[in-house]
KEMINU-366590 format. One record per residue (C-alpha): residue in three letters; residue number from 1; z, x, y. Coordinates in nm, 2 decimals. Layout:
// KEMINU-366590
+------+-----+--------+--------+--------+
| code | pos |     c3 |     c1 |     c2 |
+------+-----+--------+--------+--------+
|  ala | NUM |      Z |      X |      Y |
...
+------+-----+--------+--------+--------+
***
This chain:
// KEMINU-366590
+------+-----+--------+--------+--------+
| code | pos |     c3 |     c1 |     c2 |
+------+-----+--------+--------+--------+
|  unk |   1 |  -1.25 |  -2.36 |  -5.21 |
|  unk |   2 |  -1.38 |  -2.08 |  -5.00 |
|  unk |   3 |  -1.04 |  -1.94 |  -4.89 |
|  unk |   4 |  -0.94 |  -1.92 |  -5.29 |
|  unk |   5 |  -1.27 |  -1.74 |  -5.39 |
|  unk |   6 |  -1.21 |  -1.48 |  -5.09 |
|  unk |   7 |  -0.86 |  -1.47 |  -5.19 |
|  unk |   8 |  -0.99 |  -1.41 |  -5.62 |
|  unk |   9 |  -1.23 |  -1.15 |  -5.44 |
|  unk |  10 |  -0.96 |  -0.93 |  -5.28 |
|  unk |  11 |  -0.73 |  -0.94 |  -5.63 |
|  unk |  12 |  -1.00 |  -0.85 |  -5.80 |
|  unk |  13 |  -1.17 |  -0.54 |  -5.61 |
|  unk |  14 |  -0.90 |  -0.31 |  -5.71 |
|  unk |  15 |  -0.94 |  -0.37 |  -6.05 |
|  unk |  16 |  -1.31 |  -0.24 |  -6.02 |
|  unk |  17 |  -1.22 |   0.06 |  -5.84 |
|  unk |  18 |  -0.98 |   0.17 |  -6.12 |
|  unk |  19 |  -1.24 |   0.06 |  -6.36 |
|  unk |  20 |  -1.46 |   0.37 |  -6.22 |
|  unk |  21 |  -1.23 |   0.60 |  -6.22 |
|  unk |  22 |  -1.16 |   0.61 |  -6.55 |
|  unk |  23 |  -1.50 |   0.70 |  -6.65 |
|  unk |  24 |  -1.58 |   1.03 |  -6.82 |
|  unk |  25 |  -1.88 |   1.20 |  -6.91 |
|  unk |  26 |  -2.12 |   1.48 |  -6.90 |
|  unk |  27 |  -2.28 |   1.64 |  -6.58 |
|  unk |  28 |  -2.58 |   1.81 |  -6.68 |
|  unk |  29 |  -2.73 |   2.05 |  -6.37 |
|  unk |  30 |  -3.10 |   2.08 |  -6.38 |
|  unk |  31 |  -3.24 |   2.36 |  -6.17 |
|  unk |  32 |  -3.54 |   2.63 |  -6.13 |
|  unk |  33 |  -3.42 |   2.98 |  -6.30 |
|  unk |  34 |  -3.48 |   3.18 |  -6.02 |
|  unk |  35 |  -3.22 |   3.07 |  -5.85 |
|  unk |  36 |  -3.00 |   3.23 |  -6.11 |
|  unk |  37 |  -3.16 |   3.55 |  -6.03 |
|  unk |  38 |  -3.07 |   3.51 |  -5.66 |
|  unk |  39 |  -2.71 |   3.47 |  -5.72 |
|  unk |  40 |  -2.73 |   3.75 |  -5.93 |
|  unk |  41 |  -2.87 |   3.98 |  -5.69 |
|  unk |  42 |  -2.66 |   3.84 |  -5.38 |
|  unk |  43 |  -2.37 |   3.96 |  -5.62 |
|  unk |  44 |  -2.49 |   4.29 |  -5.70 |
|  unk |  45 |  -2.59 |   4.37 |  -5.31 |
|  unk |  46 |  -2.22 |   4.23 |  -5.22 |
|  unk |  47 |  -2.09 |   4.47 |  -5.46 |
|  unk |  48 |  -2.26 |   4.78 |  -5.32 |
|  unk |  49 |  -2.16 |   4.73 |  -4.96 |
|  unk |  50 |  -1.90 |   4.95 |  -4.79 |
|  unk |  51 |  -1.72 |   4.67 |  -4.58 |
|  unk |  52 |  -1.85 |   4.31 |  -4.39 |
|  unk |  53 |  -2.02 |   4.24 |  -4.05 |
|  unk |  54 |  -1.78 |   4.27 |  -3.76 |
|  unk |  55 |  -1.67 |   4.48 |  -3.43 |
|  unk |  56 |  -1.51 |   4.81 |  -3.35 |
|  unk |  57 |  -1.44 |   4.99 |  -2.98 |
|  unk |  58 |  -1.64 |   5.32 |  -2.97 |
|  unk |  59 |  -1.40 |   5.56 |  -2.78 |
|  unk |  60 |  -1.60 |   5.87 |  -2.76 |
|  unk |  61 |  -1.96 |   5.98 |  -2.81 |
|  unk |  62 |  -2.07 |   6.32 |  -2.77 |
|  unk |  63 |  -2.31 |   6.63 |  -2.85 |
|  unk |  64 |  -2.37 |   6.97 |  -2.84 |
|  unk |  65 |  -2.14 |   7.28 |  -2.86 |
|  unk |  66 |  -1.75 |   7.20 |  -2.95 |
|  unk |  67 |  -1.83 |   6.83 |  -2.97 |
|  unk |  68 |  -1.67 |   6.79 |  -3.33 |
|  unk |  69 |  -1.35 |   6.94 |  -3.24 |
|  unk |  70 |  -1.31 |   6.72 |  -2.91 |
|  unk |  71 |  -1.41 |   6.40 |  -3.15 |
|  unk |  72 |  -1.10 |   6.51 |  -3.35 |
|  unk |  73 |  -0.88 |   6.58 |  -3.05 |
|  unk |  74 |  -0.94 |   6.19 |  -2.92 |
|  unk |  75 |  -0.93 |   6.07 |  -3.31 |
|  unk |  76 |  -0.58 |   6.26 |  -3.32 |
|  unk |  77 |  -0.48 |   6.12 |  -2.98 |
|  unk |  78 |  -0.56 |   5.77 |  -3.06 |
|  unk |  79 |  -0.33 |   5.76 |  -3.40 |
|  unk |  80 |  -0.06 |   5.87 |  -3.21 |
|  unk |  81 |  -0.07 |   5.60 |  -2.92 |
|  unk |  82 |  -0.19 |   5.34 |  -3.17 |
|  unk |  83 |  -0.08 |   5.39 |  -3.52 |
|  unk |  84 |  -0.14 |   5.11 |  -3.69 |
|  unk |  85 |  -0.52 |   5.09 |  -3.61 |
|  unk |  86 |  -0.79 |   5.24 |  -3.82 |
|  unk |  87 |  -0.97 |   5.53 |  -3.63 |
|  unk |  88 |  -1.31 |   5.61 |  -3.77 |
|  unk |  89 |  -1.53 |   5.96 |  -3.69 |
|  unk |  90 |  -1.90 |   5.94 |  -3.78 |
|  unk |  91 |  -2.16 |   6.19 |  -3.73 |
|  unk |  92 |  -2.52 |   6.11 |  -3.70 |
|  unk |  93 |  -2.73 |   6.41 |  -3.62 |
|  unk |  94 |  -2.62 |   6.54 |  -3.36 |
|  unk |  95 |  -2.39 |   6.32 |  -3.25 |
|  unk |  96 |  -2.02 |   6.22 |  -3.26 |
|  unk |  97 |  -1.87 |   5.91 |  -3.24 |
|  unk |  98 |  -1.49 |   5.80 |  -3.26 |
|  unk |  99 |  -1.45 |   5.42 |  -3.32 |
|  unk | 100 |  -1.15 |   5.22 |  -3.38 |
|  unk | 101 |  -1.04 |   4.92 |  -3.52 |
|  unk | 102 |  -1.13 |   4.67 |  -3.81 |
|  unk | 103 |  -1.19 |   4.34 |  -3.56 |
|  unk | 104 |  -1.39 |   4.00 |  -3.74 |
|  unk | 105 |  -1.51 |   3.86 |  -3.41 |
|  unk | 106 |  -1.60 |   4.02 |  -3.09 |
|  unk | 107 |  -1.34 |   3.83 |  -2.87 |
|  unk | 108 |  -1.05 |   4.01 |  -3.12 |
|  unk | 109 |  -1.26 |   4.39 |  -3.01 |
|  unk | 110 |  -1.24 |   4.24 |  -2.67 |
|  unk | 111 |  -0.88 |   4.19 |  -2.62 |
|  unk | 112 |  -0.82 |   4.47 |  -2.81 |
|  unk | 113 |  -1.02 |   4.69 |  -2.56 |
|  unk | 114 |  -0.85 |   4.56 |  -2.28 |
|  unk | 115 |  -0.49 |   4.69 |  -2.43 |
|  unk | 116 |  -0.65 |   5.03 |  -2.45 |
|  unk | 117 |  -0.90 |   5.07 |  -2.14 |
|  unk | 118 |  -0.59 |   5.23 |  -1.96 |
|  unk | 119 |  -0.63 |   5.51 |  -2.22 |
|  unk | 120 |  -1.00 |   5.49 |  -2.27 |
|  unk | 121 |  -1.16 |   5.36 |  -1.98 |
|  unk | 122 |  -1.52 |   5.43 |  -2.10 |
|  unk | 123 |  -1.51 |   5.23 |  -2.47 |
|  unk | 124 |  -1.70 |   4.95 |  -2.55 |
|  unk | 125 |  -1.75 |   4.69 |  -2.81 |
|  unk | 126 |  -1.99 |   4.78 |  -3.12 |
|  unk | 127 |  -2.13 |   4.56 |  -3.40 |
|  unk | 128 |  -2.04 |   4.76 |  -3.71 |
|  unk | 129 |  -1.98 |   4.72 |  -4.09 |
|  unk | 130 |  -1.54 |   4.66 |  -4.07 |
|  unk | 131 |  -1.32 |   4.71 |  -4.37 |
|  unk | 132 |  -1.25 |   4.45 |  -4.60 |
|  unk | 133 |  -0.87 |   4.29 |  -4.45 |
|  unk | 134 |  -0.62 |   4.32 |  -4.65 |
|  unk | 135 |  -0.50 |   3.97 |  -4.81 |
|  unk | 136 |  -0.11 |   3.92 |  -4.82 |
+------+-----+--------+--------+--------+
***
């Protein structure tokens, strides 16, 4: 008698699982307004930013007299050993800075620093706000 109820049991269960399956109805979300407003404004400051968080090699850093056109003759230097990097000059008062690359996590800056320490033997990894990658 047992071994027939267990054996009823296991016909049976399937028949209850496609049972709920087939169910449709309404899904009603309940929650406080404000968090509306955060979305909102998490969208808006996402729109206004330049780039995301990630890494780039500083190559050269330097002040004073003639600085701007040595920042250009590195910049210049670097595009031609390594074209298909981004090279980026930035001047903060009264300073010059040449930094390359577009890297998401620091280990990608870091192997990428290795490949050009022959070249550059003074750059080092920065946090800094990267591009946006292109999606293929």
């Amino acid at each position: 008698m047992k071994i027939s109820l267990i054996i009823a049991s296991f016909l049976l269960f399937p028949v209850f699982l496609a049972a709920q399956d087939q169910r449709e109805g309404d899904v009603k979300i309940i929650q406080d307004p404000a968090i509306d407003l955060l979305v909102k404004k998490h969208i808006r400051v996402n729109e206004t930013r330049e780039g995301i968080p990630g890494y780039r090699i500083q190559i050269f850093f330097d002040s004073g007299a003639n600085s701007k056109n040595k920042a250009k003759t590195v910049c210049d230097d670097f595009r031609r050993r390594y074209s298909e990097t981004g090279v980026y000059l930035h001047f903060i008062s009264p300073n010059y800075k040449v930094r390359v690359g577009d890297f998401r996590t620091r280990l990608d800056a870091f192997r990428f620093l290795q490949e050009i320490q022959v070249h550059y033997p003074s750059a080092y990894v920065v946090a800094d706000q990267i591009k946006l990658p292109n999606i293929d």
